[in-house]
C-alpha positions in Angstrom: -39.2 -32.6 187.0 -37.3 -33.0 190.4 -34.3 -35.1 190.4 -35.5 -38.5 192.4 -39.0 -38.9 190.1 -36.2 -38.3 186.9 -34.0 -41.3 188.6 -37.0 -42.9 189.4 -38.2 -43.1 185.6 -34.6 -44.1 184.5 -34.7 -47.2 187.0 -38.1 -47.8 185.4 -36.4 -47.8 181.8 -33.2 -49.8 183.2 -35.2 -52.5 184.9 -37.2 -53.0 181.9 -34.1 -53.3 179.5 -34.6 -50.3 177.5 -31.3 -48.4 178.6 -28.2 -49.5 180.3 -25.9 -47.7 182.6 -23.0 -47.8 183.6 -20.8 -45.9 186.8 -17.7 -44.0 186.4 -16.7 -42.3 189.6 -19.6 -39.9 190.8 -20.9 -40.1 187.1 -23.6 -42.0 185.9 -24.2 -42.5 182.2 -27.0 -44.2 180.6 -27.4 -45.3 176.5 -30.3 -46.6 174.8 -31.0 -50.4 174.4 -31.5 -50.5 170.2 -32.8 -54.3 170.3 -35.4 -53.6 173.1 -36.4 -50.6 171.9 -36.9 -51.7 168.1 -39.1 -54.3 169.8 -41.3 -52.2 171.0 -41.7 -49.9 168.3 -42.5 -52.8 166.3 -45.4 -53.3 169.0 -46.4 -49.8 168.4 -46.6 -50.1 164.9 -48.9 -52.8 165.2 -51.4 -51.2 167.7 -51.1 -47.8 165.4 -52.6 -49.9 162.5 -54.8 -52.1 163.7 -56.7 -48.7 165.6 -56.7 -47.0 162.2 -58.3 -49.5 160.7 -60.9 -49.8 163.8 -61.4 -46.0 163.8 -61.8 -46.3 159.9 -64.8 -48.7 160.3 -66.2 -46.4 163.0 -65.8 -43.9 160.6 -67.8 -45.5 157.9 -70.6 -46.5 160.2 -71.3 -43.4 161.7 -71.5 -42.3 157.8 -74.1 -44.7 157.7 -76.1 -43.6 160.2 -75.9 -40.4 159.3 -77.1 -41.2 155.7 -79.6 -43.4 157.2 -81.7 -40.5 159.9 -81.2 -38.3 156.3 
């Protein structure tokens, strides 16, 4: 990855509150955000089980089906 689109992505990160940074001379250095971050793993989570359960059902059904043409 080229240097600009990696500074690009890190903007995208800072403006969105999932790192900070901070300037020390020519250096740059940039941390994680915990809170923000927890957040959206939290949101992850959620999404994660909520499409197991609907691939689960689309699991059974096609079952179904296929039992059904049998």
């Amino acid at each position: 990855m080229a240097l600009p689109s990696f500074l690009q992505h890190l903007r995208v990160l800072e403006d969105c509150g999932l790192v900070t940074s901070r300037k020390s001379g020519r250096v740059r250095t940039y941390q994680l955000a915990p809170k923000p971050l927890r957040a959206a793993s939290n949101w992850l989570e959620k999404q994660r089980a909520l499409w197991d359960r609907r691939l689960d059902q689309l699991d059974s059904y096609l079952d179904q089906l296929k039992e059904q043409k049998s």
